[in-house]
ZADO-1210 file (C-alpha; in nm, 4 decimals, padded with zeros to 6 digits):
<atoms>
<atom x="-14.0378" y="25.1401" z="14.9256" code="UNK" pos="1"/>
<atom x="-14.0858" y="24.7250" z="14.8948" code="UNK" pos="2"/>
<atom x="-14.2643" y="24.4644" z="15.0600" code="UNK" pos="3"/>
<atom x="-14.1587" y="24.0982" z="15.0650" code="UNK" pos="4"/>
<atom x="-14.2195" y="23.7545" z="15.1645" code="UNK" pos="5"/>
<atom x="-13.9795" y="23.4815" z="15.2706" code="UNK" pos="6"/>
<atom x="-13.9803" y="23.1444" z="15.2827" code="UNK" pos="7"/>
<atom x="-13.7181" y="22.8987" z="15.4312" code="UNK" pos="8"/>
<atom x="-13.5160" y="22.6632" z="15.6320" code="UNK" pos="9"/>
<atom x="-13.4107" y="22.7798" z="16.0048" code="UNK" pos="10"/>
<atom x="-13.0656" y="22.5723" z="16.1451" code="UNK" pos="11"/>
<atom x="-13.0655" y="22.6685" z="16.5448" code="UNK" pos="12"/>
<atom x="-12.7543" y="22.5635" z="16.7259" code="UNK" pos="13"/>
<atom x="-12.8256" y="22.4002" z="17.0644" code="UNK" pos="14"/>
<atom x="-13.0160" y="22.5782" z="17.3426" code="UNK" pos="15"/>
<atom x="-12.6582" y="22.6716" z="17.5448" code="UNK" pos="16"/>
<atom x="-12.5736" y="22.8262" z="17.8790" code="UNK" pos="17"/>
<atom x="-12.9372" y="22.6772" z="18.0603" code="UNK" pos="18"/>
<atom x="-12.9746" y="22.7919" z="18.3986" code="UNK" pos="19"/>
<atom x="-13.2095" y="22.7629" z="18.6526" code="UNK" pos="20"/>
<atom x="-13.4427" y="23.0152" z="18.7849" code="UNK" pos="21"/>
<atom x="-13.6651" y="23.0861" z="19.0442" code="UNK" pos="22"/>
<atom x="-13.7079" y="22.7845" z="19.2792" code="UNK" pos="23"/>
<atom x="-13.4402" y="22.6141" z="19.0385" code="UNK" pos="24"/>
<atom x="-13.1827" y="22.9263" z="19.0526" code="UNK" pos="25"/>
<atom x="-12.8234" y="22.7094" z="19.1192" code="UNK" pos="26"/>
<atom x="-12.8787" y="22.4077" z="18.9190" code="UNK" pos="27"/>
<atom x="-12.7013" y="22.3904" z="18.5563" code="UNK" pos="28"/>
<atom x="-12.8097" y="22.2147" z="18.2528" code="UNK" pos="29"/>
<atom x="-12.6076" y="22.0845" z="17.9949" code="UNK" pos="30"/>
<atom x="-12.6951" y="22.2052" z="17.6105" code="UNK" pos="31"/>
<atom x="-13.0548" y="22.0965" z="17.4505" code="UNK" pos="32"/>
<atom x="-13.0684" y="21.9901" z="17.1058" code="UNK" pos="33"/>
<atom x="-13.3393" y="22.1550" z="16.8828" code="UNK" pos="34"/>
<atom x="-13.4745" y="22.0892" z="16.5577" code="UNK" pos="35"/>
<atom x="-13.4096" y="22.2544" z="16.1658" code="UNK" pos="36"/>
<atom x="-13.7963" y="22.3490" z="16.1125" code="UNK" pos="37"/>
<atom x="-13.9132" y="22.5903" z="15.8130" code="UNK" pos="38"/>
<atom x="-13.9153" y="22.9725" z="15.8590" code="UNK" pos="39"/>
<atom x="-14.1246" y="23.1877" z="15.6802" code="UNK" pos="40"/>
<atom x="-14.2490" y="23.5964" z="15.7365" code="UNK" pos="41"/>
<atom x="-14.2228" y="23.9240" z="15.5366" code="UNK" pos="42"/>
<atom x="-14.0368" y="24.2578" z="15.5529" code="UNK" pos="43"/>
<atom x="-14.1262" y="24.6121" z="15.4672" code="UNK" pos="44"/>
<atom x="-13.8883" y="24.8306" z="15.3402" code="UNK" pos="45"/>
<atom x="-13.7756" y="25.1956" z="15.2478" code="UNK" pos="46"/>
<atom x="-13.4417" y="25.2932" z="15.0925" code="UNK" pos="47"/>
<atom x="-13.3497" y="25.7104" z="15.1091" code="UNK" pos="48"/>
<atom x="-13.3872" y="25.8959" z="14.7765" code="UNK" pos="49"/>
<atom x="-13.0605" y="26.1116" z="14.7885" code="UNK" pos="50"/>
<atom x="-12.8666" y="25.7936" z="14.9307" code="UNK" pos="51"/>
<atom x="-13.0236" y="25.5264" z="14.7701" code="UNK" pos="52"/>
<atom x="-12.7384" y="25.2465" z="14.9193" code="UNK" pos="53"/>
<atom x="-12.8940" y="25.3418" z="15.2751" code="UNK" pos="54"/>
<atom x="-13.2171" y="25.2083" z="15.3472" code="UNK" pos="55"/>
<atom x="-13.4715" y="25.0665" z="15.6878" code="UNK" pos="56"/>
<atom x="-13.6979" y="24.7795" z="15.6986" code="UNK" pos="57"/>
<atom x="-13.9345" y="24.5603" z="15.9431" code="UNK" pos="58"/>
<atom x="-13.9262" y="24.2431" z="15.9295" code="UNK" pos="59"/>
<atom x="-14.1028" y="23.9666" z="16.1104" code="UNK" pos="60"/>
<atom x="-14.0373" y="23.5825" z="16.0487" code="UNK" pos="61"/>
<atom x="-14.1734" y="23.2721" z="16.2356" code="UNK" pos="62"/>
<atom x="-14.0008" y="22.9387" z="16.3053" code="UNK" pos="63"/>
<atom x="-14.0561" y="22.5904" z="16.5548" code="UNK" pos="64"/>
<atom x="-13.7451" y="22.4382" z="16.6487" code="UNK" pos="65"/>
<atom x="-13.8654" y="22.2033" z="16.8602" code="UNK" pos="66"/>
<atom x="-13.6712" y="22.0455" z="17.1595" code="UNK" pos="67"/>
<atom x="-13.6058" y="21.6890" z="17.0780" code="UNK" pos="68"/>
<atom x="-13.6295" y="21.4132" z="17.3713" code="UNK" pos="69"/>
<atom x="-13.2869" y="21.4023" z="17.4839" code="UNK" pos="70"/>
<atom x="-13.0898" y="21.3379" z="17.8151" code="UNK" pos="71"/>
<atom x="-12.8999" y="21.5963" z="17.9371" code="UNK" pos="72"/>
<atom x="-12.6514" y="21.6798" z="18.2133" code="UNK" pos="73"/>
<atom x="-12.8024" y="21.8756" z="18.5743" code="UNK" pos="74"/>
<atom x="-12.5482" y="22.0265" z="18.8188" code="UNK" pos="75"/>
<atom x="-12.5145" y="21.9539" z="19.1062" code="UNK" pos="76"/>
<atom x="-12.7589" y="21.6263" z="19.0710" code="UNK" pos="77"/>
<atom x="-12.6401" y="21.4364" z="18.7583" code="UNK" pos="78"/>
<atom x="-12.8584" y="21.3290" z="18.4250" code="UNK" pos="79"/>
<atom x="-13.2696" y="21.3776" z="18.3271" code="UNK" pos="80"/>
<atom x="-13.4704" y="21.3079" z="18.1005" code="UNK" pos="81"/>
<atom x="-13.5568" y="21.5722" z="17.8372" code="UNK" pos="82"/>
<atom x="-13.9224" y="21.4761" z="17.6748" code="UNK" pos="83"/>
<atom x="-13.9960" y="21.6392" z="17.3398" code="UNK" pos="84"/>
<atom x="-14.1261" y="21.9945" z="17.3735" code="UNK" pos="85"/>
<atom x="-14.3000" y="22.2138" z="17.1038" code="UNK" pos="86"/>
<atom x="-14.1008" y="22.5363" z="17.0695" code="UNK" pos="87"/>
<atom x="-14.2035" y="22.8254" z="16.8094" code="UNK" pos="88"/>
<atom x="-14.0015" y="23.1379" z="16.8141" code="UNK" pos="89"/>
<atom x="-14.1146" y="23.4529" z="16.6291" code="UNK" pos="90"/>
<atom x="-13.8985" y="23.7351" z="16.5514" code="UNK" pos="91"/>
<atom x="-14.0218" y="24.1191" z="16.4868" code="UNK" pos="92"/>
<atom x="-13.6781" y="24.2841" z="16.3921" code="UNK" pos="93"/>
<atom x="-13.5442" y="24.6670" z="16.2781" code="UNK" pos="94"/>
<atom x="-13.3103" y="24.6650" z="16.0299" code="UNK" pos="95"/>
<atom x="-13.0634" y="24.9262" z="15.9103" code="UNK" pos="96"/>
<atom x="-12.9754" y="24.8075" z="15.5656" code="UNK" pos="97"/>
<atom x="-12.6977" y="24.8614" z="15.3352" code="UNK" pos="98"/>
<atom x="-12.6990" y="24.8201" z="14.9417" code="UNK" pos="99"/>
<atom x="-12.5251" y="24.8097" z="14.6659" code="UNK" pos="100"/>
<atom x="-12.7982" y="25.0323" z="14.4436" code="UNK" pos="101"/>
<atom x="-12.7386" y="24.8533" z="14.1215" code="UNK" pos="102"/>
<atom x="-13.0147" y="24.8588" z="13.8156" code="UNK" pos="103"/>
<atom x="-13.0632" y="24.4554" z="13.8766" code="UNK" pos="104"/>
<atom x="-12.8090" y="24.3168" z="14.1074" code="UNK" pos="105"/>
<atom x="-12.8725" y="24.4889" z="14.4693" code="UNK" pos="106"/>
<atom x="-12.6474" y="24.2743" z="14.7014" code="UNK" pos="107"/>
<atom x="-12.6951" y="24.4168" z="15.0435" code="UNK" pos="108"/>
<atom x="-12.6172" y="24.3455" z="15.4293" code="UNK" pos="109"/>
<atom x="-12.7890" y="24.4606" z="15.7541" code="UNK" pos="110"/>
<atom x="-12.8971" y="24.4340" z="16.0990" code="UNK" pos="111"/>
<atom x="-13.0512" y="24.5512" z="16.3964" code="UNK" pos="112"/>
<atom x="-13.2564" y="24.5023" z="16.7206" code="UNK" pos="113"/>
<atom x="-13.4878" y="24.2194" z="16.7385" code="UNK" pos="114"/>
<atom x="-13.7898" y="24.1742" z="16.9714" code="UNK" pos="115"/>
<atom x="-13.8241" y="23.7954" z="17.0274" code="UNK" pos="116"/>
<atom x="-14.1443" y="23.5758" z="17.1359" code="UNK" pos="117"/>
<atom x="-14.0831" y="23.2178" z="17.2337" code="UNK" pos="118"/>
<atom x="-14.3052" y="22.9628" z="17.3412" code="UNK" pos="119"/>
<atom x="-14.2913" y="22.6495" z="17.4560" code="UNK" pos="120"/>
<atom x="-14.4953" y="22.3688" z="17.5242" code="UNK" pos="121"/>
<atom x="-14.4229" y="22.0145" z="17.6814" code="UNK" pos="122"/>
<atom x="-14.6103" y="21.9688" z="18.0346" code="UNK" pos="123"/>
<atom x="-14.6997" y="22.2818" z="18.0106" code="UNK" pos="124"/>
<atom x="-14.6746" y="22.5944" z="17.8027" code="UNK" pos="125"/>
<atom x="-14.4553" y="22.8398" z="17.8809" code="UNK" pos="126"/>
<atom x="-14.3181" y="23.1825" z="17.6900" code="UNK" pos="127"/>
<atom x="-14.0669" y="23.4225" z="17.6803" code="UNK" pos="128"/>
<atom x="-14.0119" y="23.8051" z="17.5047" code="UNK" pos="129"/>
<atom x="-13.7268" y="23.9416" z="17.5213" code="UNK" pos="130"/>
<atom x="-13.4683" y="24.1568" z="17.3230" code="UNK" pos="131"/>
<atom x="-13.2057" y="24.0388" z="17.0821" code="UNK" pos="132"/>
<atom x="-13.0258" y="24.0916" z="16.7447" code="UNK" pos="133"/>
<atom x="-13.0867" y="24.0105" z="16.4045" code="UNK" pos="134"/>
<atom x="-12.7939" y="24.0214" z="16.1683" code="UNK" pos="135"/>
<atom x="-12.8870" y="23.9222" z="15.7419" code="UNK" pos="136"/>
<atom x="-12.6931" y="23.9199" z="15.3926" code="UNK" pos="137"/>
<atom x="-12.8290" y="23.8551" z="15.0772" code="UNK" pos="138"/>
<atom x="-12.8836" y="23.9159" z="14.7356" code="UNK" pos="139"/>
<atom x="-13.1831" y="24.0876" z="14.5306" code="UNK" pos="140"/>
<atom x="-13.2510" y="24.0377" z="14.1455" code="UNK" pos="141"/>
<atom x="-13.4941" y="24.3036" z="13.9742" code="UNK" pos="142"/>
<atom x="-13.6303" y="24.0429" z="13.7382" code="UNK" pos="143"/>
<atom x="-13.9261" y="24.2818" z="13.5844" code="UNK" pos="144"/>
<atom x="-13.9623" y="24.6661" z="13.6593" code="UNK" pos="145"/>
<atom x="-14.1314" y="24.6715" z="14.0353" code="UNK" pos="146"/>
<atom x="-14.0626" y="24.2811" z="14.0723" code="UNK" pos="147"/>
<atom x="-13.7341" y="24.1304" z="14.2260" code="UNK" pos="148"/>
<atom x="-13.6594" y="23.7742" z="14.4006" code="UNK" pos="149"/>
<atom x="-13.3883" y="23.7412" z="14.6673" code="UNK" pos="150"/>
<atom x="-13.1992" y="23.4788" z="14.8383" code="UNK" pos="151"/>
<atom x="-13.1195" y="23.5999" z="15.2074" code="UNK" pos="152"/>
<atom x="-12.9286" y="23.4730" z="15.5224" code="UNK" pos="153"/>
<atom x="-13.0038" y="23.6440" z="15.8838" code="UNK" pos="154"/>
<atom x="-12.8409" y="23.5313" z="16.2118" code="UNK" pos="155"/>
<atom x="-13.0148" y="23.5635" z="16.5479" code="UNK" pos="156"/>
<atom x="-12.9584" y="23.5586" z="16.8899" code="UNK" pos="157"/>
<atom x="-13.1173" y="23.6267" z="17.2073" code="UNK" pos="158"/>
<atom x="-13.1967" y="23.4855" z="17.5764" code="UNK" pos="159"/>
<atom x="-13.5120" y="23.3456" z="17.6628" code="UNK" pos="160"/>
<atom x="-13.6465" y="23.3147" z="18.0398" code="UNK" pos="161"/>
<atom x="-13.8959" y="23.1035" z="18.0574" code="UNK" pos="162"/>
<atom x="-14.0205" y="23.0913" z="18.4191" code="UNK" pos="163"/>
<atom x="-14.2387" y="22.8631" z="18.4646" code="UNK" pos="164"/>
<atom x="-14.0941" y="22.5845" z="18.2417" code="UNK" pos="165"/>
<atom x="-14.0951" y="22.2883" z="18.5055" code="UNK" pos="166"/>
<atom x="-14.4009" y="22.4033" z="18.6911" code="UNK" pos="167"/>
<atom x="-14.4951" y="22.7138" z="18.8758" code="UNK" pos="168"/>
<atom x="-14.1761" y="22.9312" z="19.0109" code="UNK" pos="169"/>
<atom x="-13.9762" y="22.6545" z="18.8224" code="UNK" pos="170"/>
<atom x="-13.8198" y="22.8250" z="18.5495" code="UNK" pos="171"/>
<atom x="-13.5210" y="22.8394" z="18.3257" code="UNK" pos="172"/>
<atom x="-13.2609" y="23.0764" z="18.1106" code="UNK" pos="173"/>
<atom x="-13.1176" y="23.0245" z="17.7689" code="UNK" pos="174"/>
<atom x="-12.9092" y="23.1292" z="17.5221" code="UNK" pos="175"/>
<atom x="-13.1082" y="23.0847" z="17.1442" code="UNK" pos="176"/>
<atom x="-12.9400" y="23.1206" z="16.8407" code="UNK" pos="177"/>
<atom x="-12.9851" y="23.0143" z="16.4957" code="UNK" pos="178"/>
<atom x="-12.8987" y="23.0731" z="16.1158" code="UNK" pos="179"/>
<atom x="-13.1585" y="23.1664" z="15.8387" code="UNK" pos="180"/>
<atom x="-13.1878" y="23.0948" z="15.4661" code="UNK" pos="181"/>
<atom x="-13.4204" y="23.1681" z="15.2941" code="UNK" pos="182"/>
<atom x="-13.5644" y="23.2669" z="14.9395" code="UNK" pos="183"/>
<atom x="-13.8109" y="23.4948" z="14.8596" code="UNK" pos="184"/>
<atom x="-14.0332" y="23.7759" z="14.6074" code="UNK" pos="185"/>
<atom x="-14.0545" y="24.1434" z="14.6512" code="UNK" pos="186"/>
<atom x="-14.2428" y="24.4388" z="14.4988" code="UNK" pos="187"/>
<atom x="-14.1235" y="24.7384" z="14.4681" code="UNK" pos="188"/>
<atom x="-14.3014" y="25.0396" z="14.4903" code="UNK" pos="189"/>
</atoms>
């Protein structure tokens, strides 16, 4: 069994695929740019005794790309005017993880469903959960019996409807995704 903490950079790609909803359903958005902002959160962990390469682990991890002021295409109508909007997007994730179960070098991959909390804030605030999927590589060092430091990447993606974004009944859909690195410490039990 571990526990860990993380601490790192997130690098989202562009909020793609934005729809309309509710009393906006049929008008198209072109692709909003969002910020690199730091991530940090924790994971707890168990690998199985008689296969020790097979293990399970929580995570959760916390990040604010924000939504930078931008102009940005609208089907059918033409062009508007994105202001800057606060966005923080949380991510509680179950991992199947696989290891290589080495004395001191454990390199190891995994992934698994993700539930996902964003909120947003411009106007007014907004928020979305929904379900998506968490994907992470990386390498652990057992520096001193019980302690170990890591270096990790994780990859996730999800949808977020946020349906009240423009006002009440004013909402929108889009596709979030974003790369993880990160470093961290972890003690083993």
């Amino acid at each position: 069994m571990y526990i860990a903490g993380e601490l790192g950079g997130a690098f989202p790609g562009e909020l793609s695929n934005v729809k309309g909803t509710g009393n906006t359903s049929g008008v198209t958005f072109g692709d909003f740019k969002i910020t690199n902002s730091f991530v940090y959160g924790g994971k707890l962990g168990y690998f199985l005794e008689s296969y020790n390469w097979l293990g399970f682990e929580v995570e959760a991890f916390s990040t604010t790309p924000h939504i930078k002021e931008q102009t940005v295409q609208v089907r059918p109508s033409g062009t508007s005017k994105q202001r800057d909007a606060e966005l923080r997007v949380t991510v509680v994730a179950a991992n199947l993880v696989m290891r290589y179960p080495g004395q001191i070098w454990q390199p190891y991959v995994g992934g698994g469903p993700a539930l996902i909390y964003a909120k947003g804030t411009s106007a007014q605030s907004d928020s979305s959960t929904g379900v998506g999927l968490n994907f992470l590589s990386g390498l652990r060092v057992m520096v001193i019996q019980h302690f170990a430091v890591l270096a990790e990447y994780k990859y996730v993606g999800a949808t977020f409807e946020f349906k009240n974004a423009f006002g009440p009944g004013f909402g929108v859909e889009e596709d979030y995704n974003a790369s993880h690195v990160v470093a961290g410490v972890s003690y083993h039990f």
